[in-house]
FIKOLZA-1660 file (N, C-alpha, C; in steps of 0.1 Angstrom, whole numbers, plus 5000, padded with zeros to 4 digits):
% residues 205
   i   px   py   pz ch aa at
   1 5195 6206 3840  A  X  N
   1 5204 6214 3850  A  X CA
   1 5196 6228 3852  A  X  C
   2 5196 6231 3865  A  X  N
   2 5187 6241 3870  A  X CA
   2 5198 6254 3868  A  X  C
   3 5193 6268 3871  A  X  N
   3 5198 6281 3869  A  X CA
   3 5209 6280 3887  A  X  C
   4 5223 6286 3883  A  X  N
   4 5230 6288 3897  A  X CA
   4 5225 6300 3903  A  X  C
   5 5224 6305 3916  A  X  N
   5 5219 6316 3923  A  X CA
   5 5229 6324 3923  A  X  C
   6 5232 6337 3921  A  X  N
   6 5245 6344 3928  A  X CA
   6 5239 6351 3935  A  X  C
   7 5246 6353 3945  A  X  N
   7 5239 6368 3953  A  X CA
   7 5249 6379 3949  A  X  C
   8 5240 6387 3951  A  X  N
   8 5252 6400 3943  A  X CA
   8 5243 6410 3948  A  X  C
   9 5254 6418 3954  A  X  N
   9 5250 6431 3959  A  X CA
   9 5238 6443 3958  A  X  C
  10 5231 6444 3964  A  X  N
  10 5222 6454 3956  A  X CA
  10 5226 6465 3950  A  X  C
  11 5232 6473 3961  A  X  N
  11 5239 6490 3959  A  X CA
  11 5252 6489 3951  A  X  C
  12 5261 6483 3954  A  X  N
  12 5276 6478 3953  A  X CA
  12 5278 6465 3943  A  X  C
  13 5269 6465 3929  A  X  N
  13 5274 6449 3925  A  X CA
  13 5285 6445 3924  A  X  C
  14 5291 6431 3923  A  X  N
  14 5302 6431 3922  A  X CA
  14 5303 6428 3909  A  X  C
  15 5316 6436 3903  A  X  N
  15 5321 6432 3889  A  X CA
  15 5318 6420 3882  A  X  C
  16 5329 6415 3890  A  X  N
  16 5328 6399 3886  A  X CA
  16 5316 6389 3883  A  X  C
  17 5304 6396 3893  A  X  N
  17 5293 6388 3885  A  X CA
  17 5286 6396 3880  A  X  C
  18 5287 6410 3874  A  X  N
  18 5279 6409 3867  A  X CA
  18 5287 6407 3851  A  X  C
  19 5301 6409 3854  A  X  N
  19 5304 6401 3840  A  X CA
  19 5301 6389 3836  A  X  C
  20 5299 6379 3846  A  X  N
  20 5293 6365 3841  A  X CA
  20 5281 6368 3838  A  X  C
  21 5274 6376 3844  A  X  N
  21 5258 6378 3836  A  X CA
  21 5257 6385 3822  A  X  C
  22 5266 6390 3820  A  X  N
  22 5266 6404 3809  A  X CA
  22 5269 6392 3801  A  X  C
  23 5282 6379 3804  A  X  N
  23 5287 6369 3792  A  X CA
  23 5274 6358 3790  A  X  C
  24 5270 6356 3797  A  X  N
  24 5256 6347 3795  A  X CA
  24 5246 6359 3781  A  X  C
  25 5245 6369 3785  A  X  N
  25 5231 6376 3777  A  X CA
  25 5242 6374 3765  A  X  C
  26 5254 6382 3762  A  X  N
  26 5264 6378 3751  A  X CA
  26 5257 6367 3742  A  X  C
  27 5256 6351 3748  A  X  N
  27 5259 6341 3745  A  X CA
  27 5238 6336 3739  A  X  C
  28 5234 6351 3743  A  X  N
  28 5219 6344 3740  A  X CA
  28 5213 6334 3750  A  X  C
  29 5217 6336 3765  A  X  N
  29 5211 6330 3777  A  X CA
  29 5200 6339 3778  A  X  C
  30 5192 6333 3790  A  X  N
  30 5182 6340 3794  A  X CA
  30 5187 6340 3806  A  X  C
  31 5183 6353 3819  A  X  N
  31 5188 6355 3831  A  X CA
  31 5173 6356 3839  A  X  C
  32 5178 6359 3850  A  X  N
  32 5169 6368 3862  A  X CA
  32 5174 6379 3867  A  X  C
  33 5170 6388 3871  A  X  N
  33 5179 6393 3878  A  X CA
  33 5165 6404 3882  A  X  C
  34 5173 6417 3894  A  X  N
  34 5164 6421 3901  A  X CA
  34 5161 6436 3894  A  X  C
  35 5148 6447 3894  A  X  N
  35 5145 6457 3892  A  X CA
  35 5145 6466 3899  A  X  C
  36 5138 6474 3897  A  X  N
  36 5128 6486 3909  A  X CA
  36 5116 6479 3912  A  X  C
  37 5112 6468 3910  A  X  N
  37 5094 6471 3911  A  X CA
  37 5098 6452 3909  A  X  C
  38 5095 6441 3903  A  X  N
  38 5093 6424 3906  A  X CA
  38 5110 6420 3898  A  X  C
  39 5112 6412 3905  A  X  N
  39 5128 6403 3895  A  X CA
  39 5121 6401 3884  A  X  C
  40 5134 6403 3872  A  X  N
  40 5128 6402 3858  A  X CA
  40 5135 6391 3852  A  X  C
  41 5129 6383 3840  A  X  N
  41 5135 6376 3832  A  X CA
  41 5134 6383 3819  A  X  C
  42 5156 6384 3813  A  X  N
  42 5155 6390 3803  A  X CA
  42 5168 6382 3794  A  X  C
  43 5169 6394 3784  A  X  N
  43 5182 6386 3779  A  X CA
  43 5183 6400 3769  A  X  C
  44 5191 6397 3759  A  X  N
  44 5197 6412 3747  A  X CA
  44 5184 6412 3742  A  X  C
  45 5181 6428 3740  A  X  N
  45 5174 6425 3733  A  X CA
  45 5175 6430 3713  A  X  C
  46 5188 6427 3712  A  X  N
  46 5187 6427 3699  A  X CA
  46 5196 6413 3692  A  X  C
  47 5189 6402 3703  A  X  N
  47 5191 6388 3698  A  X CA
  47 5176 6380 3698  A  X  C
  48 5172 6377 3686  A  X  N
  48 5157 6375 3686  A  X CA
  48 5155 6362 3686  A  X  C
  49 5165 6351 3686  A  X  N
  49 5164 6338 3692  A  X CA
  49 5160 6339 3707  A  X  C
  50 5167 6344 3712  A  X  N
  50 5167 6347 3730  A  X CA
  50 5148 6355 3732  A  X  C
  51 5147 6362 3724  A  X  N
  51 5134 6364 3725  A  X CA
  51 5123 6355 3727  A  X  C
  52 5124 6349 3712  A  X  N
  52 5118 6335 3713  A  X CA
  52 5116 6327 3730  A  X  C
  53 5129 6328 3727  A  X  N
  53 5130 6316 3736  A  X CA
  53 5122 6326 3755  A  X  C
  54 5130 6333 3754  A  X  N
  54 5121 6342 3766  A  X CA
  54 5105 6338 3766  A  X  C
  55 5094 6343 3756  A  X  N
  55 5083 6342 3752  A  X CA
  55 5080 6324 3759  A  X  C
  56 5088 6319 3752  A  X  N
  56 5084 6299 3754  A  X CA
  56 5083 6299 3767  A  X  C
  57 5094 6307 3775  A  X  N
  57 5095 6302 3791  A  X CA
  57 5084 6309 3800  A  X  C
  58 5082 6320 3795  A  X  N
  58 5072 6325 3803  A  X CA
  58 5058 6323 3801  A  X  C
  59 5057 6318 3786  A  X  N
  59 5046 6309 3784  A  X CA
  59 5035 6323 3780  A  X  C
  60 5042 6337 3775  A  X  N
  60 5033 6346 3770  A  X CA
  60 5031 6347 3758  A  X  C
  61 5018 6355 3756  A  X  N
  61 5012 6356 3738  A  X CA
  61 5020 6366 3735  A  X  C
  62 5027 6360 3722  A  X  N
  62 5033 6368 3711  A  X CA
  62 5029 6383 3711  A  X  C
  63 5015 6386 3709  A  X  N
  63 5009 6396 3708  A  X CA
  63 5009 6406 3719  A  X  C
  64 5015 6407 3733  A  X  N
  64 5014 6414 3741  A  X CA
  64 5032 6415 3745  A  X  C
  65 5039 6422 3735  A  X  N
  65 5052 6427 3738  A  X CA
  65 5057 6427 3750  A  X  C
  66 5068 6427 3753  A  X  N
  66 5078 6432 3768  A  X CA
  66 5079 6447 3768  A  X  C
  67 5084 6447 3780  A  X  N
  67 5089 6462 3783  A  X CA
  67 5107 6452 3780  A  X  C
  68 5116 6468 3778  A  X  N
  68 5129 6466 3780  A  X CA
  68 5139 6476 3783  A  X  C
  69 5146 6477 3793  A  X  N
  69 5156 6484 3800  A  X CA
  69 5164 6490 3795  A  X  C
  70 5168 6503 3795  A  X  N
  70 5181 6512 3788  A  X CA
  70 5186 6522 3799  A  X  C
  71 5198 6521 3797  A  X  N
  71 5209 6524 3809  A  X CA
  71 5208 6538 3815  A  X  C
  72 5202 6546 3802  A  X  N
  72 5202 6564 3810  A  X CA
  72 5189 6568 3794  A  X  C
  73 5187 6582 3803  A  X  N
  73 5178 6590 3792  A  X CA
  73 5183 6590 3777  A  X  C
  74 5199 6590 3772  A  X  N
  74 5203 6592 3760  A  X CA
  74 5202 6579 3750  A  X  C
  75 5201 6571 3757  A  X  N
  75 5198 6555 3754  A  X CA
  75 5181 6553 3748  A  X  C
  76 5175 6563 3760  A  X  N
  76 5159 6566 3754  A  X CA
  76 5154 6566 3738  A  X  C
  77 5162 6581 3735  A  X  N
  77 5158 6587 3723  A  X CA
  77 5164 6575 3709  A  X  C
  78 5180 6569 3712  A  X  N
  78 5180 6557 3700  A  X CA
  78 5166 6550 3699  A  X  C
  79 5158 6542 3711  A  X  N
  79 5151 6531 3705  A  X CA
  79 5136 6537 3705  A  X  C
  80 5136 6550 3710  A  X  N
  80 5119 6554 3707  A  X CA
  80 5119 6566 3709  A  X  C
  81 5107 6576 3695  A  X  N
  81 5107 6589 3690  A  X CA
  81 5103 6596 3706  A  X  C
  82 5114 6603 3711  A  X  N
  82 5111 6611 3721  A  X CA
  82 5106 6629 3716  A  X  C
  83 5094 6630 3717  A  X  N
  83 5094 6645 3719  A  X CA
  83 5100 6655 3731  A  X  C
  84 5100 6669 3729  A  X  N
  84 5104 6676 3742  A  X CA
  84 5095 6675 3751  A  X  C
  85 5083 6672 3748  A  X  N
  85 5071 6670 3763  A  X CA
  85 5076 6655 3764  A  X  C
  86 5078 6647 3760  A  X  N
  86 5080 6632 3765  A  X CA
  86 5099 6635 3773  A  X  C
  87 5105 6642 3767  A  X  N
  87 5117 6643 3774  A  X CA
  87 5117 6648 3785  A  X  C
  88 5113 6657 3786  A  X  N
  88 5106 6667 3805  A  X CA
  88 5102 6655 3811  A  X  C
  89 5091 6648 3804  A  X  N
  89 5085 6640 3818  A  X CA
  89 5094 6628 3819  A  X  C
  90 5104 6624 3812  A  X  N
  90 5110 6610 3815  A  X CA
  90 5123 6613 3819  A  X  C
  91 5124 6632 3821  A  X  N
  91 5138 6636 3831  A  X CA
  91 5131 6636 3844  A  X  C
  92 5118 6641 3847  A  X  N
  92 5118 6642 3857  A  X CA
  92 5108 6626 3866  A  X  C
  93 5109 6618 3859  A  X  N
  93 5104 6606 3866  A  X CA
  93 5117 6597 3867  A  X  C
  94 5124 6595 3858  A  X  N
  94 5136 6587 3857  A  X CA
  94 5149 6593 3865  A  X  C
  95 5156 6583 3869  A  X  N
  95 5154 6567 3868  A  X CA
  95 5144 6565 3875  A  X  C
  96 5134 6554 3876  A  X  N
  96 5130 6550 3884  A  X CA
  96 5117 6540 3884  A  X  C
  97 5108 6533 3889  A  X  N
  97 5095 6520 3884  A  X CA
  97 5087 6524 3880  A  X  C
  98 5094 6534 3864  A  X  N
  98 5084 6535 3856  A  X CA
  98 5087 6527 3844  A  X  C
  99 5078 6524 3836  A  X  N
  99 5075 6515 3822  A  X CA
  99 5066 6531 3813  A  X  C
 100 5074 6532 3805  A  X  N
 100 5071 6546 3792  A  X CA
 100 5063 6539 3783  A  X  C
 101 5055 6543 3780  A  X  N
 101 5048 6542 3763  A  X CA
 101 5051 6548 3752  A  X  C
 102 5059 6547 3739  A  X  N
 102 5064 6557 3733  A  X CA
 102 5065 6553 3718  A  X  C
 103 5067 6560 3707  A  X  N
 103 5067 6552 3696  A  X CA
 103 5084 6548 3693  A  X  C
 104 5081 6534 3686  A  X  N
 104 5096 6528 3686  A  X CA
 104 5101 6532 3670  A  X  C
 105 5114 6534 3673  A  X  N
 105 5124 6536 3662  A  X CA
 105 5128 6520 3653  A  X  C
 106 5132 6527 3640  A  X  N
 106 5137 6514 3632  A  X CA
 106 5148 6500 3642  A  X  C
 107 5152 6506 3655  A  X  N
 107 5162 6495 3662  A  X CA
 107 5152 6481 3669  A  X  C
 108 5142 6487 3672  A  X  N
 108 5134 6482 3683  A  X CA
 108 5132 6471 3672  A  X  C
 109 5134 6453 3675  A  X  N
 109 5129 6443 3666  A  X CA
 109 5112 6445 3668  A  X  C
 110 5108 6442 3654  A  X  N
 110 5093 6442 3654  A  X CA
 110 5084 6435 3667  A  X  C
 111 5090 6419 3672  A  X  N
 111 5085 6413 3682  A  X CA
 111 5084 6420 3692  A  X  C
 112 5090 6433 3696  A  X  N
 112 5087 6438 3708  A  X CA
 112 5076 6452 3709  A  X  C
 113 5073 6450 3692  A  X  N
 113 5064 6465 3694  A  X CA
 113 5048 6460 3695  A  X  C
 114 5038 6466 3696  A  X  N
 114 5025 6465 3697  A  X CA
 114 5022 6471 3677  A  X  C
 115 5005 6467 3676  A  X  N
 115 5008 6469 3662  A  X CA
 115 5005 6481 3655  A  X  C
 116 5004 6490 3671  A  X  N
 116 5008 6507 3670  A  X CA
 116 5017 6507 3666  A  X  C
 117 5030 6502 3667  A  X  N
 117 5044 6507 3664  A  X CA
 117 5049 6514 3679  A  X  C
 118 5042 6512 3690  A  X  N
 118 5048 6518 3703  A  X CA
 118 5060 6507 3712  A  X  C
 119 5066 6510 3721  A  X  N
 119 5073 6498 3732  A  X CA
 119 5072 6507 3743  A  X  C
 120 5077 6498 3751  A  X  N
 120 5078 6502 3768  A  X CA
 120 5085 6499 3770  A  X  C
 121 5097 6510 3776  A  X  N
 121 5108 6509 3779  A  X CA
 121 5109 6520 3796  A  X  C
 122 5121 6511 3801  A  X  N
 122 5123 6517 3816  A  X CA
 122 5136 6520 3815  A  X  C
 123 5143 6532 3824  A  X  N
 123 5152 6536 3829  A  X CA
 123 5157 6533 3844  A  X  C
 124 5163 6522 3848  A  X  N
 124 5162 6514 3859  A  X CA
 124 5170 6522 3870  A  X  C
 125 5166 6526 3882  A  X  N
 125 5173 6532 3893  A  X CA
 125 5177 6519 3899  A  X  C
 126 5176 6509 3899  A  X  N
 126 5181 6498 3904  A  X CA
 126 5196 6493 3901  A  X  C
 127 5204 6494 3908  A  X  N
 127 5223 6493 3907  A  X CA
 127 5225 6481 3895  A  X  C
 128 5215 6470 3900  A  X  N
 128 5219 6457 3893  A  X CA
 128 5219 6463 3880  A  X  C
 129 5204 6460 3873  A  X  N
 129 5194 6464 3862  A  X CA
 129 5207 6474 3853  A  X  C
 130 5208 6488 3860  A  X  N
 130 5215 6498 3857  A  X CA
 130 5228 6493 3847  A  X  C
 131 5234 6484 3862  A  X  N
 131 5250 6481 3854  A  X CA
 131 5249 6467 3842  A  X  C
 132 5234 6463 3843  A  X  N
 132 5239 6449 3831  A  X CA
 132 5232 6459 3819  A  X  C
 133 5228 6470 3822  A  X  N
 133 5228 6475 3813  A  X CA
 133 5239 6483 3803  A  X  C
 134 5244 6492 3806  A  X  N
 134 5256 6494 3807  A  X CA
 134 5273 6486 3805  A  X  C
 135 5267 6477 3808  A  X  N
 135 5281 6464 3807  A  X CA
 135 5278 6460 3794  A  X  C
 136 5265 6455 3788  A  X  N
 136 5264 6446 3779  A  X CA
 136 5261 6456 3767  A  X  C
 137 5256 6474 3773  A  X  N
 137 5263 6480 3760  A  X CA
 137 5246 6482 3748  A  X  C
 138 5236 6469 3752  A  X  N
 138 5223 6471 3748  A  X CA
 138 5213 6469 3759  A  X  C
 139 5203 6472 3755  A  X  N
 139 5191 6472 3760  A  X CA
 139 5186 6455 3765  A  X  C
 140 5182 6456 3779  A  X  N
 140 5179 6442 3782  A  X CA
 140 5161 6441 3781  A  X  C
 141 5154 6432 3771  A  X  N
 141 5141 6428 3777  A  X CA
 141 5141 6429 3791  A  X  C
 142 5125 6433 3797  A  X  N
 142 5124 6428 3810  A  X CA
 142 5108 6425 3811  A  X  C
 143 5105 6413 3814  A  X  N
 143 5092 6410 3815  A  X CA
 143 5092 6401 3834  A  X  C
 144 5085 6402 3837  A  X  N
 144 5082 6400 3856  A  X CA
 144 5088 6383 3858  A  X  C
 145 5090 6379 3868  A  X  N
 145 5092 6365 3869  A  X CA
 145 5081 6357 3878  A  X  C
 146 5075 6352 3870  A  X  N
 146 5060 6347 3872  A  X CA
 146 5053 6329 3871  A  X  C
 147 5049 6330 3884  A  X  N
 147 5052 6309 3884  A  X CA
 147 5038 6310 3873  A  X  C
 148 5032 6298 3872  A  X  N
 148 5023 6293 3866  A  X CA
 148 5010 6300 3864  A  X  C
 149 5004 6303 3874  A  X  N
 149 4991 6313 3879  A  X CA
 149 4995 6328 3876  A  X  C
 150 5004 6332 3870  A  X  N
 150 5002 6345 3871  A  X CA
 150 5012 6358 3882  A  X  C
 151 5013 6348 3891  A  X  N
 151 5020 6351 3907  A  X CA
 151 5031 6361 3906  A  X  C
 152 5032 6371 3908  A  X  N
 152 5050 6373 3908  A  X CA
 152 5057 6366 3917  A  X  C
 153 5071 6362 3910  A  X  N
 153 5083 6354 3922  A  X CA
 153 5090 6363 3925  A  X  C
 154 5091 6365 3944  A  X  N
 154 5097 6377 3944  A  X CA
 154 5109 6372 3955  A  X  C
 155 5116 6360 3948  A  X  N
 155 5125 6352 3958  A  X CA
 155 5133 6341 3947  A  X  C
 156 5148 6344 3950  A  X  N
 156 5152 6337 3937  A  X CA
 156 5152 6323 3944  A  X  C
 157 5153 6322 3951  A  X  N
 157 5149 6302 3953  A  X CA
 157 5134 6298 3944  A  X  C
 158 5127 6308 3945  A  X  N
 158 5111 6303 3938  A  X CA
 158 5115 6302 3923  A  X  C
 159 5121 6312 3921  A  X  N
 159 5125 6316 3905  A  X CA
 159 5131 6304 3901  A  X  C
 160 5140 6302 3908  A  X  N
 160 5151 6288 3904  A  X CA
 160 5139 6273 3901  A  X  C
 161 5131 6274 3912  A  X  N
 161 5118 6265 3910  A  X CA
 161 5113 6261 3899  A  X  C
 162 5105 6277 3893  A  X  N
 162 5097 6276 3886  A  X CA
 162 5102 6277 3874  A  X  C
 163 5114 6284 3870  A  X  N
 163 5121 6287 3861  A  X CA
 163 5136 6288 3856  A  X  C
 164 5141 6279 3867  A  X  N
 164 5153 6279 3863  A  X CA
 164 5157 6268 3852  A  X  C
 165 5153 6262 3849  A  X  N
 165 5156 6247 3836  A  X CA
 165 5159 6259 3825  A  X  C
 166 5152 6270 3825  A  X  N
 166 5153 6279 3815  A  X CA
 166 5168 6290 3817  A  X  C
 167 5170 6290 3828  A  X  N
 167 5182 6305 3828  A  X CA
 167 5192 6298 3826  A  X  C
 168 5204 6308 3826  A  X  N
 168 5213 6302 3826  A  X CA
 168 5219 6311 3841  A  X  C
 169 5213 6320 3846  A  X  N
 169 5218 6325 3864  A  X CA
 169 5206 6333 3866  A  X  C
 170 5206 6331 3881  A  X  N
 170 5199 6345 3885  A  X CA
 170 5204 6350 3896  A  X  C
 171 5203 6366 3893  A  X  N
 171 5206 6375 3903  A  X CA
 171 5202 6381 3914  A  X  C
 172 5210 6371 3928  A  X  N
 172 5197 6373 3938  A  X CA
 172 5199 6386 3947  A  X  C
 173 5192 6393 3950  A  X  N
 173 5194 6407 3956  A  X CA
 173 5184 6406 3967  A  X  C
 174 5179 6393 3976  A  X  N
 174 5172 6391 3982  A  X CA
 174 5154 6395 3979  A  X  C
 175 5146 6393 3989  A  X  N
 175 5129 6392 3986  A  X CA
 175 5129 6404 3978  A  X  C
 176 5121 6406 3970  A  X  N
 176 5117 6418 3961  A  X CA
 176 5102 6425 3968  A  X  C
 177 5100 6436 3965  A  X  N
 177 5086 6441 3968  A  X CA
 177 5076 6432 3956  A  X  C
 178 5066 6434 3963  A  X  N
 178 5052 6423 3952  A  X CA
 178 5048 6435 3948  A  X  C
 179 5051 6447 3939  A  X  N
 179 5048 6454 3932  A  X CA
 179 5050 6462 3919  A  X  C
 180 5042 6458 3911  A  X  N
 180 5047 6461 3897  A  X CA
 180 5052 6476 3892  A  X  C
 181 5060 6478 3879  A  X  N
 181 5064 6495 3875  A  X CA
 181 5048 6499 3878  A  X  C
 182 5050 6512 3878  A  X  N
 182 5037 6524 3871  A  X CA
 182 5038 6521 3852  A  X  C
 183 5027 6517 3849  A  X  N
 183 5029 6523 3834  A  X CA
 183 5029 6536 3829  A  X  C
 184 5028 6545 3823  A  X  N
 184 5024 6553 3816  A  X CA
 184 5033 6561 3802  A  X  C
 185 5016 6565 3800  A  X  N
 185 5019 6561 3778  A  X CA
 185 5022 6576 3774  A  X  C
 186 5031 6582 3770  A  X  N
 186 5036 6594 3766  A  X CA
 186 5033 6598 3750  A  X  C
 187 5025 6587 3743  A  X  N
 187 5027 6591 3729  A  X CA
 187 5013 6604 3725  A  X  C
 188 5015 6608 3716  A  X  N
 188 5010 6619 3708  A  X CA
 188 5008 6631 3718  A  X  C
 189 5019 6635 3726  A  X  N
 189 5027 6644 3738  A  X CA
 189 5011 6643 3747  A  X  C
 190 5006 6633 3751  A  X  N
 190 4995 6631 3765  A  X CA
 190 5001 6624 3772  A  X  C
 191 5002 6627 3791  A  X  N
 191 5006 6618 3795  A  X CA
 191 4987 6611 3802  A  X  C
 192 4991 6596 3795  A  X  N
 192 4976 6591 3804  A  X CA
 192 4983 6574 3810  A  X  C
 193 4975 6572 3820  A  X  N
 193 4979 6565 3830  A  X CA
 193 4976 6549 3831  A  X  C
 194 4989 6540 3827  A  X  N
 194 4979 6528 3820  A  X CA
 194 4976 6520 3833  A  X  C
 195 4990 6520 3838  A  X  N
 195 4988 6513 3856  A  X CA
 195 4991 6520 3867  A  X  C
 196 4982 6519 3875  A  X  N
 196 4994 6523 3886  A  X CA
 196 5002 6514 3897  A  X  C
 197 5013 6516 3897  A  X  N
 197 5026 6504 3903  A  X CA
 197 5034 6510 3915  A  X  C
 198 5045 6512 3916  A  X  N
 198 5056 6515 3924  A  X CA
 198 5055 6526 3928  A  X  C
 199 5055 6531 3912  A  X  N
 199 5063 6546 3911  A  X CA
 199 5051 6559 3911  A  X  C
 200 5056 6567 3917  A  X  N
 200 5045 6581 3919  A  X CA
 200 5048 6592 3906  A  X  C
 201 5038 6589 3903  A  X  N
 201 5037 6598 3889  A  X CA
 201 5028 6611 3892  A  X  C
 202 5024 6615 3904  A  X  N
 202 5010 6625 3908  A  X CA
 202 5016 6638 3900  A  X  C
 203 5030 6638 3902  A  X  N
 203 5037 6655 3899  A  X CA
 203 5033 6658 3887  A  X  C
 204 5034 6647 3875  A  X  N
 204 5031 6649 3862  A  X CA
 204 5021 6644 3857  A  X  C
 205 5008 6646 3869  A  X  N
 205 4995 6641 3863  A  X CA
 205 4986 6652 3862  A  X  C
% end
């Protein structure tokens, strides 16, 4: 049985589905749903079956962690050591298609850190992203939704294609831009520049 599509509002979600999505991540589903920068496949991420099982679908090495989503800046500081120079720059970039480098706190499960002890986490200006954050109360993995080659899918019919045997919904907010977050790495108070993506970082370069 393949993943059902909902369309659901970009600006305006509607309640009602994103409670079915919030009750799916609950239940240890995997989803899709849409970002600032490529549609993501995610799920809780302080359910580490669902991790697993994310890793198997996207067919990534253990060894190269996710990024994962948190609802506002105060959410930041629980899952990774923010300094006051890392706080200035993640008020004045956030929300928005950036992915942080930062060192993670005792919450962060081990699978998601690098064997620095750092994660990558975003503060999503995106309505969807925002409110399943917020609804479900934790932090959502979010790694790209990606067919076979590498590709981003930036269309939930492709998603459903390549990867729906695995969801349990995805959240369609129509074509997505083909363009990945900005990374950049905040730790030992430097900011240095791992990608560049979406988001305009020039101000605090």
């Amino acid at each position: 049985m393949t993943a059902p599509i909902l369309q659901i509002h970009p600006v305006n979600p509607q309640p009602r589905l994103l409670d079915k999505a919030v009750q799916a991540l609950t239940r240890g589903a995997l989803i899709a749903y849409p970002t600032d920068s490529y549609y993501g496949l995610g799920c809780d991420l302080l359910d580490k079956r669902a991790i697993d099982r994310l890793y198997q679908l996207k067919g990534r090495d253990r060894r190269q962690p996710m990024s994962f989503l948190v609802a506002d800046l105060s959410e930041v500081a629980r899952y990774a050591k923010v300094s006051n120079f890392a706080y200035r720059v993640l008020r004045h970039l956030t929300p928005g298609p950036f992915t942080f480098i930062l060192e993670a706190t005792r919450l962060v499960p081990e699978i998601m850190q690098t064997r620095q002890k750092t994660v990558g986490l975003r503060v999503p200006e995106n309505a969807v992203a925002r409110e399943l954050c917020e609804r479900l109360g934790h932090p959502i993995v979010s790694t790209s939704a990606q067919n076979r080659d590498g590709e981003a899918l930036c269309d939930a019919e492709d998603i459903r294609d390549e990867l729906g045997h695995g969801l349990e919904l995805i959240l369609d907010t129509g074509t997505c831009v083909d363009e990945p977050s900005t990374v950049l790495s905040l730790v030992g108070d430097t900011i240095e520049l791992i990608r560049q993506g979406k988001g305009d970082a020039s101000s605090v370069l």
